[in-house]
Each structure stands twice: as structure tokens, then as C-alpha cells.
N, C-alpha and C positions, 0 to 999 in steps of 0.2 A: 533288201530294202535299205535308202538310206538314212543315215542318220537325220538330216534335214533335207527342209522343203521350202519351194519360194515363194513367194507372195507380194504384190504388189505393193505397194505402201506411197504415202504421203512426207517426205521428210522436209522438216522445219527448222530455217535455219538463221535465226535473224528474222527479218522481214520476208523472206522469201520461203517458196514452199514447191518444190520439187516432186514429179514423179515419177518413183524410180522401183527396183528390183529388191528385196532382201530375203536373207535368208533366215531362216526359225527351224530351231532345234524341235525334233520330233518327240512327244512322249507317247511311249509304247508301255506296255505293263509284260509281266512273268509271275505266271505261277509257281512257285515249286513245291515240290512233293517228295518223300525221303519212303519207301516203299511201296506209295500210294497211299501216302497219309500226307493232310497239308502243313507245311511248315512254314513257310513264309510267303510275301506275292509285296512285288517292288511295280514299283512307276518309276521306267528307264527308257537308257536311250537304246533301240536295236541294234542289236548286233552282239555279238559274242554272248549269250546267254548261259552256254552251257559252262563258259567259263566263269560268269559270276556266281551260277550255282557251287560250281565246285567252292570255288574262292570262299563264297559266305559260309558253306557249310563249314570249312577248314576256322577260316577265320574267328569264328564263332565260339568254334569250342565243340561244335556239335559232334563234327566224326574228329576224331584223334592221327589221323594219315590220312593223304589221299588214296594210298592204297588199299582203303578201310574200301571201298566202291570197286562194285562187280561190271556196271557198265551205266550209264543214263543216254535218257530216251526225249530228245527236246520236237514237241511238236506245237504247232497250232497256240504258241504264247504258254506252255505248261514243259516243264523240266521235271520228270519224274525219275528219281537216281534211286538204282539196286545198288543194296549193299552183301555185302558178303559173308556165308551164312557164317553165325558165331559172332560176329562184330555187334559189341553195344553202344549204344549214344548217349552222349550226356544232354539231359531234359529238367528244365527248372532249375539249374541249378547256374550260376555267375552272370555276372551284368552283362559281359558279352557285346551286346548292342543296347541302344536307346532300342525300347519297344517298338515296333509298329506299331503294332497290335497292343492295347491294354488290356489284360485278365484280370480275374477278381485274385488270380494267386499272389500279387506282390500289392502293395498298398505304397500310398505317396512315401510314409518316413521309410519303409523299408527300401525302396530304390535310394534315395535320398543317402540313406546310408552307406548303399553300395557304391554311391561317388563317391561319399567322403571317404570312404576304406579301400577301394579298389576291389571289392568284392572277391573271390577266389580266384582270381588270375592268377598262371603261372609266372613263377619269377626264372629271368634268363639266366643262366650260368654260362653259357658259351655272352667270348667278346671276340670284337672286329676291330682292327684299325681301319680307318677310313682317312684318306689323305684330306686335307684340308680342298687341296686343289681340283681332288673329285666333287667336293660338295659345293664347289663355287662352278664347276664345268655341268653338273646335272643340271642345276638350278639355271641356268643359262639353256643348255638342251630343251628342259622341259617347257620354258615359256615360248618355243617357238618351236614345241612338238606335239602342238595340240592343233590336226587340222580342221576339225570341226567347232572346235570355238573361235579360230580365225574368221570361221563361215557366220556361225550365228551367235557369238559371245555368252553362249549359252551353255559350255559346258564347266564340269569342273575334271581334272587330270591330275592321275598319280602312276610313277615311277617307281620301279623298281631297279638297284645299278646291283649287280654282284659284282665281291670285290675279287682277288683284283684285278681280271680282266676287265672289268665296268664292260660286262654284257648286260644290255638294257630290254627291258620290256615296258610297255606301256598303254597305259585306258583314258578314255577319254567314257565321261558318264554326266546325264543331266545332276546324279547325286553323287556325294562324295564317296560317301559309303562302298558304292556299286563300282565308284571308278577304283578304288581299293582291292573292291575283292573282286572285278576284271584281271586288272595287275596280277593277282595272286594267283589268279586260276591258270593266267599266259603261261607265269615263270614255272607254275607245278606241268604245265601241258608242254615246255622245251626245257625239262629237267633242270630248271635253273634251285640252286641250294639257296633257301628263304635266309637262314639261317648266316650265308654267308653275303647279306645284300643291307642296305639298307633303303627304307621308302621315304618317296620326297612325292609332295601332295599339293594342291592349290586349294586346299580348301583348310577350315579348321581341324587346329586336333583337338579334339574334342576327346570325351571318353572311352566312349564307342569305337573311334577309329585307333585310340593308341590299344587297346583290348584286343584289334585285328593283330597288330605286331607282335603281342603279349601270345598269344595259341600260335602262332608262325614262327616265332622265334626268332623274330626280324629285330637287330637288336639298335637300332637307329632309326627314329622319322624325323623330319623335317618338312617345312610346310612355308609357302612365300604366303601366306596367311597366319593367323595368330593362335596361339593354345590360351587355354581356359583349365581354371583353378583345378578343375577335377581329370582333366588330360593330362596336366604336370601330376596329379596325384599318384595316377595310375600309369605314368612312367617310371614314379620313384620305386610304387609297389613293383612294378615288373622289372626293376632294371634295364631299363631302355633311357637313352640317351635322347632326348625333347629339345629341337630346335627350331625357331620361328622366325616369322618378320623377316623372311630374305629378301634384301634389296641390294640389288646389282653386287658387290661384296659386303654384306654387312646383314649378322643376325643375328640371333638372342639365342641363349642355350641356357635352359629351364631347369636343368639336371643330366648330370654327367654319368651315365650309367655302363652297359656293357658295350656301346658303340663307342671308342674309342677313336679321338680326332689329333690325327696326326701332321704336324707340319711339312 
């Protein structure tokens, strides 16, 4: 299936009003399921599912290794992952992600909290140098290695480079989130070391998304979009390195953590 679809349109331009071809981003949804129990269910763009399942579960916090999973089963919009017997999950417990879903288990100050604190994210102890010249060469790759937002300007895309071959993987996702933990599912599906990469994003860092780096051990993000007071929070708490606002050479760095930027 592909990501977009066309449709005819009226386009308005000045005085004039044209009719012509465009493209629009698909949304499709996923369920997923961690034994045949339901976990989560995203509104995405198709394709790659079983990797954003892997990805979110990792990202999360939920399983502790990819090799925590026996096999998964992606049909008919449902991703249902066997784990392997003996393996436990962690449930209820760290911010992880902005909720989809609201429960009666956490209350507004209790989340609230968990931004201002960073909630129990791990903190990185492995660092990376990172050339300065890698992060001006991604950031340049990535804006013109998104082919389906070229189509419908509809998506958001995040990279992953390890260093220092800068072997690249890459998602393209109507949400950030998802183009995230696509990325992450890629780099775990062609043995790429999370550990030894850092991720670069077009969308915000927000909480939620420096939290995916925070359980992956991804010790550098950066983003040609902007962070926010509780994304810098939750970089300082994880030891990760928060960079923003890339334009052409020129960006902001929030906190100096275990990604180390080298000239």
C-alpha cells in the first residue's frame, strides 16, 4: 500500500485558480498487542509496522532488549509480538511517552510531575564523539531524504547516523513519535548499535521523544524543529546531548551531555 494518494484539487493563486493533481498523505492505524493483550493502537502512515512496533515497545521502556521477543505476527492492521518465556515487562511505571490513552492510574499533577522531574528514565553512562561535520552533513541528508513529504508535505522524519561509519537508517511518519520508533525498529532490524548513533528528527523534542533515546541509549538528538522546557529536562536527567533550531549551519545546544560534539 502506498504511503499517499492523489486527488484532484483546485489551487489558488493570486487571482487565478488552477486545476490540478496533488498528493495527500494516507492515514492508516495499528494495533498492537504484547501477548495478545492490547498495548497500544497509533494513527500512521503504512508501511513498516512491525518495525514501529518493535521500535515503541524498546523505546518505551516496555521490553528491556529486542531480544526480549520470540517472533511477531503483523496482519490485517494488528501487530501481535510473542515474548520469550521468562521475560518481564515493565507496566505503569515512567513517563516514557505522552499518553495516548488517559487512565484513571496517573492524575493531571502526577504527569505534570513527571515532566518537571524526568520521571525514572535511565541515565546514559556510555558517550560518543560526534564530528561537528557529521551533524551538519545528516541535517542536510535528512531534508532532502524524506520522499514522501516531498509528495504530500505531510510527513515528519527521523534519522538515525552511527558513528563512525555514519551508516544511516531512516522513517518517514505522519507522527513524530512513530517516525522515531520506525528509525529504531530499522537500525535494531540491520544490527545497527543504538548506542553508538545519534538521532536527528523534524519534528519537536518534546518529552516523550528525548525518553525514546533515554531506554535506547541513544546518546545525542537533534531536531531542525525546536525543544521544549520538559525535553531539555529530560535530556539533562538522561544525559543526552539536546540540539535544536538547525538551519543550514546554525543551532542551539540545550545541554551538553553524553554525545560529545567534536570539531
Amino acid at each position: 500500500m502506498k504511503p499517499y494518494m492523489k486527488f484532484s484539487t483546485t489551487k489558488f493563486e493570486g487571482e487565478e485558480t488552477t486545476i490540478c493533481d496533488d498528493f495527500v498523505t494516507i492515514e492508516s492505524v495499528l494495533e498492537l498487542r504484547l501477548d495478545n493483550e492490547f498495548i497500544a493502537a497509533f494513527v500512521c502512515t503504512p508501511g513498516q509496522e512491525k518495525q514501529l512496533a518493535v521500535g515503541y515497545l524498546y523505546s518505551s521502556g516496555i521490553i528491556t532488549s529486542p531480544s526480549d521477543i520470540e517472533h511477531l505476527v503483523y496482519r490485517n492492521k494488528l501487530c501481535n509480538v510473542k515474548l520469550k518465556d521468562g521475560v518481564s515487562v515493565r507496566r505503569g511505571k515512567g513517563f516514557s511517552q505522552i499518553r495516548r490513552f488517559v487512565g484513571t492510574e496517573c492524575s493531571a499533577p502526577e504527569m505534570l510531575q513527571e515532566l518537571r522531574t524526568g520521571g525514572d528514565i535511565p541515565t546514559l553512562e556510555n558517550s560518543l564523539n560526534i564530528p561537528l561535520s557529521t551533524l551538519y552533513e545528516t541535517s542536510a541528508i535528512l531534508r532532502h531524504h524524506q520522499p514522501i513529504h516531498q509528495k504530500t508535505h505531510g510527513t515528519h522524519a527521523a534519522m538515525l547516523t552511527q558513528i563512525p561509519d555514519n551508516t544511516l537508517v531512516s522513517a518517514e511518519d505522519i507522527g513524530r513519535h512513530s517516525a522515531v520508533d520506525k528509525a529504531i525498529g530499522l537500525a535494531i532490524e540491520t544490527d545497527i548499535e543504538l548506542k553508538k548513533c545519534f538521532l536527528f528528527c523534524t519534528g519537536r523534542l518534546t518529552a516523550d521523544v528525548v525518553s525514546k533515546a533515554a531506554w535506547t541509549s541513544i546518546p545525542l538528538v537533534a531536531s531542525h524543529s525546536v525543544a521544549t522546557d520538559a525535553g531539555v529536562r529530560y535530556a539533562k536527567k538522561a544525559n543526552i546531548t539536546i540540539l535544536a533550531g538547525f538551519r543550514h549551519r546554525r543551532f542551539w545546544q540545550y545541554h551538553a551531555g553524553a554525545g560529545l560534539i567534536s570539531q
